[in-house]
LODREN-131243 format. One record per residue (C-alpha): x, y, z; residue in three letters. Coordinates in pm, 1 decimal, always signed. Example, Ala and Ser with C-alpha at 12.3 -4.5 7.8 and 13.67 -1.06 7.14 Angstrom:
// LODREN-131243
<pt X="+1230.0" Y="-450.0" Z="+780.0" rest="ALA"/>
<pt X="+1367.0" Y="-106.0" Z="+714.0" rest="SER"/>
***
This chain:
// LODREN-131243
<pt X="+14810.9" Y="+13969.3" Z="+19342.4" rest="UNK"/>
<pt X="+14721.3" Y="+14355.3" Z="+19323.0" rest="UNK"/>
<pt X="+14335.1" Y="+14348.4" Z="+19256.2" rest="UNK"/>
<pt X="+14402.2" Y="+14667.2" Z="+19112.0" rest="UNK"/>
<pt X="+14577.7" Y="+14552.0" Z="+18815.4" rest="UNK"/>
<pt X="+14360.2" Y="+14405.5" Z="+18551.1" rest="UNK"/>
<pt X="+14687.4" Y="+14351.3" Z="+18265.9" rest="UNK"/>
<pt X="+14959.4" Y="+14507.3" Z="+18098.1" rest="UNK"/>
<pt X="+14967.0" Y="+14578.6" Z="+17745.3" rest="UNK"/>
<pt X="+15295.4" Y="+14681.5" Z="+17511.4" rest="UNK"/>
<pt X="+15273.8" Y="+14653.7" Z="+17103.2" rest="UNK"/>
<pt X="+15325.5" Y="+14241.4" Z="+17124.8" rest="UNK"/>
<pt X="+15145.5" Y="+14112.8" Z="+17465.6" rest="UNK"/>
<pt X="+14904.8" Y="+14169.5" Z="+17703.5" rest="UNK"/>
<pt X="+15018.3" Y="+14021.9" Z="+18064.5" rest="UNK"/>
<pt X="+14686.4" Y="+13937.3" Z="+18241.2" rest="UNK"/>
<pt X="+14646.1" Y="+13818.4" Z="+18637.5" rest="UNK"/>
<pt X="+14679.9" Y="+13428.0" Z="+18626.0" rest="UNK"/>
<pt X="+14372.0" Y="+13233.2" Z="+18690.0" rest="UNK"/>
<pt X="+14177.1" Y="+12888.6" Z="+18632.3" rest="UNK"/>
<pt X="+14078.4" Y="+12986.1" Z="+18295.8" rest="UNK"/>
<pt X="+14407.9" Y="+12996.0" Z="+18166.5" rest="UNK"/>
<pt X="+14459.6" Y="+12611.6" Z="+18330.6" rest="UNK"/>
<pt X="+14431.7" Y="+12417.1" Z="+18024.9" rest="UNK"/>
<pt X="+14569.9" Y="+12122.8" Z="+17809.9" rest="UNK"/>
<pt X="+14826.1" Y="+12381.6" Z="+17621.1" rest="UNK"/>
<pt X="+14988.8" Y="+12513.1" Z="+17972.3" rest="UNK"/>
<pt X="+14995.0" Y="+12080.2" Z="+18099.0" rest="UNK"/>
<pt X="+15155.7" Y="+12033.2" Z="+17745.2" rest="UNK"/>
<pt X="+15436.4" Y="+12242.2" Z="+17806.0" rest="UNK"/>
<pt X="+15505.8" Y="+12113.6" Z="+18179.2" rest="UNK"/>
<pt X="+15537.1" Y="+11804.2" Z="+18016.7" rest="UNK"/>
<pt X="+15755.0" Y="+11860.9" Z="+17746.9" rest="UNK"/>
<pt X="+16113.7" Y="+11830.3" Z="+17858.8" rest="UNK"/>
<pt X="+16254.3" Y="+12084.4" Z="+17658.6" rest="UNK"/>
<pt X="+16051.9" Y="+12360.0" Z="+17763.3" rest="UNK"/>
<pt X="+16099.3" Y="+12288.3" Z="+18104.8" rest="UNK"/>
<pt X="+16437.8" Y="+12202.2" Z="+18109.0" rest="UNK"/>
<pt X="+16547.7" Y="+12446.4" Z="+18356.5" rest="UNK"/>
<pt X="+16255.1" Y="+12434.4" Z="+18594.9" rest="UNK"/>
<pt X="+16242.0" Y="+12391.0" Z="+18952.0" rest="UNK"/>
<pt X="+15931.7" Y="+12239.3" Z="+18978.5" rest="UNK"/>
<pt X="+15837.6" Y="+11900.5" Z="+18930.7" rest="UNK"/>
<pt X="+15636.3" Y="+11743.4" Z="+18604.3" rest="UNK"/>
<pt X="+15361.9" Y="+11594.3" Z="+18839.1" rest="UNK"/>
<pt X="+15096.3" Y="+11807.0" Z="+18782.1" rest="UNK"/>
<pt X="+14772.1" Y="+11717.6" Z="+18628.9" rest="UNK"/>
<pt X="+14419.0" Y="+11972.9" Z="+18564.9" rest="UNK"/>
<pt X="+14343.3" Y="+11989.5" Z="+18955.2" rest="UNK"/>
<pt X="+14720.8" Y="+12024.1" Z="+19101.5" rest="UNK"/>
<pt X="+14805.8" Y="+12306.1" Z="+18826.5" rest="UNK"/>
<pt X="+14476.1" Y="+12498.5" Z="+18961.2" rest="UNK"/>
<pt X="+14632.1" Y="+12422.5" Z="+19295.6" rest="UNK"/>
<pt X="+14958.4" Y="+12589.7" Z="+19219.8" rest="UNK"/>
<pt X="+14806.3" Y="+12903.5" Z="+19051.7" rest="UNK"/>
<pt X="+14577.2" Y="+12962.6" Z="+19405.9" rest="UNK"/>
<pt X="+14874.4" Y="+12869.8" Z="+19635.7" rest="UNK"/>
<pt X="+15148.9" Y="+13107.3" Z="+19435.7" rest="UNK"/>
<pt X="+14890.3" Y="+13406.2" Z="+19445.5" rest="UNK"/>
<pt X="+14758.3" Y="+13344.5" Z="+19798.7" rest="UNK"/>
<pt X="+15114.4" Y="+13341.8" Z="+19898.8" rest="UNK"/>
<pt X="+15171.5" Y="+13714.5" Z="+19736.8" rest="UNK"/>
<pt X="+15349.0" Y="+13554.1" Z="+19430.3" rest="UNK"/>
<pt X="+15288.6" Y="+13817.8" Z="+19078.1" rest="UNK"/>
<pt X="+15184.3" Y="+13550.0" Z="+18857.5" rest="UNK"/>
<pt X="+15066.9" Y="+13679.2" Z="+18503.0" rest="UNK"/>
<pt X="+14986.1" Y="+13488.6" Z="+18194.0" rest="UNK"/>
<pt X="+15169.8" Y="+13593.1" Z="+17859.0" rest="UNK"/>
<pt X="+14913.9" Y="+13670.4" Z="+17571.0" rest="UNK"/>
<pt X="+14979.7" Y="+13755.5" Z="+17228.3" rest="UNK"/>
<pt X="+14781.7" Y="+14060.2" Z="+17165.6" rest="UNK"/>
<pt X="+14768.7" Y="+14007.6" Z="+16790.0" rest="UNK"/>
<pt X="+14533.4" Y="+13661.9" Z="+16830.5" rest="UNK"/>
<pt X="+14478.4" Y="+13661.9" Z="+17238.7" rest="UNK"/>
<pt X="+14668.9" Y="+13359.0" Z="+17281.7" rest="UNK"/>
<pt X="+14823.1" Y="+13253.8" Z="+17571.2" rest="UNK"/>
<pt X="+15143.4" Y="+13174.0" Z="+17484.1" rest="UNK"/>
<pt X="+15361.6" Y="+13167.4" Z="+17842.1" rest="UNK"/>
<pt X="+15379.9" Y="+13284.7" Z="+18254.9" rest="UNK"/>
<pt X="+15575.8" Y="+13538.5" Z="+18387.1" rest="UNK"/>
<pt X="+15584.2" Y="+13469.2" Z="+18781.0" rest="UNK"/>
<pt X="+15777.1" Y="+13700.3" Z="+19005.9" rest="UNK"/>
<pt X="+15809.6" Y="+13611.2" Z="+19388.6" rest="UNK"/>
<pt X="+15757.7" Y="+13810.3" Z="+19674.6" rest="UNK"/>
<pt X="+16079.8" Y="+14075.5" Z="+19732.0" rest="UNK"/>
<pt X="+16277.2" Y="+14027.3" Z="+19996.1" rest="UNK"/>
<pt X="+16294.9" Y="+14440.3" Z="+20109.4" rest="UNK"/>
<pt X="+16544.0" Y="+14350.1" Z="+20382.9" rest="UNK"/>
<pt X="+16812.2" Y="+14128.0" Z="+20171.3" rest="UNK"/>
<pt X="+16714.1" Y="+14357.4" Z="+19861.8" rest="UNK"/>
<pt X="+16648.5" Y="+14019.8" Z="+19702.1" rest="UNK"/>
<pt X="+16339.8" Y="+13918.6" Z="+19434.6" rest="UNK"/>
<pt X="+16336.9" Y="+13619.7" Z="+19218.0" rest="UNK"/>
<pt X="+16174.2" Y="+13564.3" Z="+18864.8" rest="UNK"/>
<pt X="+16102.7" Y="+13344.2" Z="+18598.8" rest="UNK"/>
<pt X="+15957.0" Y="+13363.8" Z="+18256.8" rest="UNK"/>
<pt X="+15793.0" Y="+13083.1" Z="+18020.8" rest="UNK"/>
<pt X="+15687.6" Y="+13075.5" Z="+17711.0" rest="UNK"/>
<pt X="+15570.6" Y="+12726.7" Z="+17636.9" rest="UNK"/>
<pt X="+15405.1" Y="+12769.8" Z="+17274.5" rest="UNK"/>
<pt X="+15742.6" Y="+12652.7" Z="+17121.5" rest="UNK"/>
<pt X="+15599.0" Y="+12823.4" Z="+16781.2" rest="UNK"/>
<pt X="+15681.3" Y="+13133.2" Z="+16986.3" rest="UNK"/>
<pt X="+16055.7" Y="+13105.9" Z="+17051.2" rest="UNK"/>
<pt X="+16324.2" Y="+13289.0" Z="+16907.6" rest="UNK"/>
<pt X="+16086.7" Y="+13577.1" Z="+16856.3" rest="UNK"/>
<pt X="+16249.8" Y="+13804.8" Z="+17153.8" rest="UNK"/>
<pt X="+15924.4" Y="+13781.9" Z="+17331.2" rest="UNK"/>
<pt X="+16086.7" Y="+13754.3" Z="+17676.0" rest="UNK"/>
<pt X="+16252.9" Y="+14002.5" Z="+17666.2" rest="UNK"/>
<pt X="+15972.9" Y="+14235.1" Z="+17537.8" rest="UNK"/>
<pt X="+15766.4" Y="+14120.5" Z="+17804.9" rest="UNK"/>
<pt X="+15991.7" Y="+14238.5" Z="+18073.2" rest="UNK"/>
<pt X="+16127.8" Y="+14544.8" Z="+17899.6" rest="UNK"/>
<pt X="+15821.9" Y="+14754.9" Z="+17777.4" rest="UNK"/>
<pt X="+15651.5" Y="+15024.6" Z="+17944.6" rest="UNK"/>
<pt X="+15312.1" Y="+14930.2" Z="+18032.5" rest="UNK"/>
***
């Protein structure tokens, strides 16, 4: 993760660096929850210690994982996690969640990827 970024900010969300603090029983919820995870890769064995696990491993391994805040009320609200880019097949891979089902249907995903920050 670039130390240097702190979070991004548009009208609707602030995107903050990933960390422990946002591991908690609303983020296990939606890995649970078959409809919001429908079209995951990962598996649904994760519990409080293994999803800490995953947030070190993706960001020691150069992986941009941000949380998805609604500015309005600070909430947490979904990930964004973009893998490292491939510069030589000119390649990157993303994905976007946003597992507070209250918050669907709102065009949040795409406002999170298509603002200036």
């Amino acid at each position: 993760m670039n130390p240097s970024i702190t979070k991004l900010e548009s009208q609707r969300l602030i995107l903050i660096p990933i960390n422990d603090l946002f591991c908690t029983d609303s983020y296990l919820s939606w890995i649970y929850d078959p409809v919001v995870c429908k079209y995951l890769e990962s598996g649904r064995d994760y519990n409080m210690f293994t999803l800490k696990e995953y947030i070190y491993n993706a960001v020691e391994n150069n992986v941009f994982f941000l949380a998805i805040c609604l500015r309005s009320i600070n909430k947490h609200i979904g990930i964004i996690k973009i893998n490292p880019i491939s510069f030589r097949h000119q390649r990157g891979e993303y994905g976007i969640l946003i597992g507070d089902k209250s918050e669907w249907g709102k065009r949040l995903c795409k406002g999170s990827i298509r603002h200036n920050y």
